[in-house]
C-alpha positions in Angstrom: 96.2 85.2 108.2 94.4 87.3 105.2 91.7 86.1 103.0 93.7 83.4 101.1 94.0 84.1 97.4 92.7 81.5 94.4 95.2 81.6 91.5 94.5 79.2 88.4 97.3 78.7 86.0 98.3 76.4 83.1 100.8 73.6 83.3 102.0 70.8 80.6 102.5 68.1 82.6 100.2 67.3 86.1 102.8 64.6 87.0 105.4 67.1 86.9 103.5 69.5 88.7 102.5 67.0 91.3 106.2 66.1 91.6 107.6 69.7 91.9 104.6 71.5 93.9 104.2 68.5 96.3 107.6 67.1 96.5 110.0 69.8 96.0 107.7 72.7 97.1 105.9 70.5 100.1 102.5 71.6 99.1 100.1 69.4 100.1 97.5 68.2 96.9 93.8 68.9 97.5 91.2 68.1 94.8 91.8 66.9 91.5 90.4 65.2 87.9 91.7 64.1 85.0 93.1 68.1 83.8 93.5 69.7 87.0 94.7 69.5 90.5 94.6 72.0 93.1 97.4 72.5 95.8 97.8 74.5 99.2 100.0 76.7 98.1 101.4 77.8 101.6 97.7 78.4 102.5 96.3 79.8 99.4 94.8 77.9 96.6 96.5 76.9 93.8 94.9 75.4 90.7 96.9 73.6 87.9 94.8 72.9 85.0 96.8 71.1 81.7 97.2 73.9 79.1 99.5 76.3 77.6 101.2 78.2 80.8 100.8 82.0 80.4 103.2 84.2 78.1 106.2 85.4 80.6 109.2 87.7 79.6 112.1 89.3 81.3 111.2 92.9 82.0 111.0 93.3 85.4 114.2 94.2 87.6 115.4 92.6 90.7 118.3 93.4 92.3 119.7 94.7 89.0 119.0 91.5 87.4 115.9 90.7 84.8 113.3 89.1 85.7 110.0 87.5 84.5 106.8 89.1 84.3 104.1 88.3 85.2 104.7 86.3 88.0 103.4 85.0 91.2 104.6 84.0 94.6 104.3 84.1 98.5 106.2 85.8 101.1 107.4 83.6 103.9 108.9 83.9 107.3 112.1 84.3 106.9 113.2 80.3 108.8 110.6 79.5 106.6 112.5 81.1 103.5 115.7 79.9 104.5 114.1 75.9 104.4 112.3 76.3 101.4 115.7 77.7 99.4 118.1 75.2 101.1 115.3 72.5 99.8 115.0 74.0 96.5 119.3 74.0 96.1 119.1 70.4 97.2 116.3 70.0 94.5 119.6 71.1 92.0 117.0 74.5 91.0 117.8 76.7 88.3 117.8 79.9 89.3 116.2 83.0 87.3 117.4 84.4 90.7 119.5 82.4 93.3 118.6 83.0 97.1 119.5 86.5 98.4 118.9 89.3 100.4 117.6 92.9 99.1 117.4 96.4 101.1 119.5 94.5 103.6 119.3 97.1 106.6 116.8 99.5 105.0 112.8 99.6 105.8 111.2 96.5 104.0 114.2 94.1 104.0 113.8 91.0 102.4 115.1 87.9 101.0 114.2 86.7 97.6 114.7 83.9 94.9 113.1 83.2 91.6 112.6 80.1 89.4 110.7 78.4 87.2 108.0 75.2 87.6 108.4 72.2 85.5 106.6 74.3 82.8 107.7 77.3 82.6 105.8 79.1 85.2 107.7 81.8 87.1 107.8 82.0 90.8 109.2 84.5 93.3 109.1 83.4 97.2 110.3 86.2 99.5 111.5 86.2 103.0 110.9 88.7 105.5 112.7 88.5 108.9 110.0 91.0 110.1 106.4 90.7 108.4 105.5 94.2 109.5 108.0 95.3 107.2 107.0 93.6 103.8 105.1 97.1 103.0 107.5 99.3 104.5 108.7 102.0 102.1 
């Protein structure tokens, strides 16, 4: 695996984070304090500290749709993927982008879905059948 990333965001709520990134996500909780708790954010660190979450809007296009931006996320296997959406359907998610696939049969095919966390945040998880592919042009 690469280096693993740090990322540090804002959230309202850490038992709402705690709830959604542990228990709907199945990231497992590493340090914490009273304003922040960090999480293994399918093997990168993730860092939730209380605060205003960062200033999002939907600019970006995906799959002809709008999207957030900025945004963050991680790129899966694709069983993995597949577990992870069916989990966040179950969870009753509401999607900025339901589960599907993109360049399906082109160089660099993927899956993709986008939502939101408790506050706010945006998140887009992508699926790759293939992990040589995910920067195929």
């Amino acid at each position: 695996m690469p280096t693993p990333f740090h990322l540090a965001i804002h959230v309202h709520d850490l038992q709402a984070a705690r709830a959604f990134y542990g228990g709907v996500l199945g990231c497992v909780e590493g340090r914490s304090a009273e304003t922040w708790v960090d999480f293994d954010f399918f093997g990168h660190q993730l860092s939730l500290h209380l605060g205003t979450p960062f200033a999002n809007a939907p600019t970006g296009k995906v799959a002809g749709r709008a999207v957030p931006m900025p945004h963050f996320g991680v790129v899966l296997e694709y069983q993995d993927w597949r577990a992870l959406a069916d989990r966040l359907e179950a969870a009753g998610t509401d999607w900025v982008l339901a589960p599907s696939v993109r360049f399906e049969g082109e160089p660099g095919e993927q899956w993709t879905m986008f939502f939101r966390d408790p506050s706010g945040n945006p998140i887009e998880i992508k699926g790759f059948r293939d992990m040589g592919g995910v920067f195929a042009a």
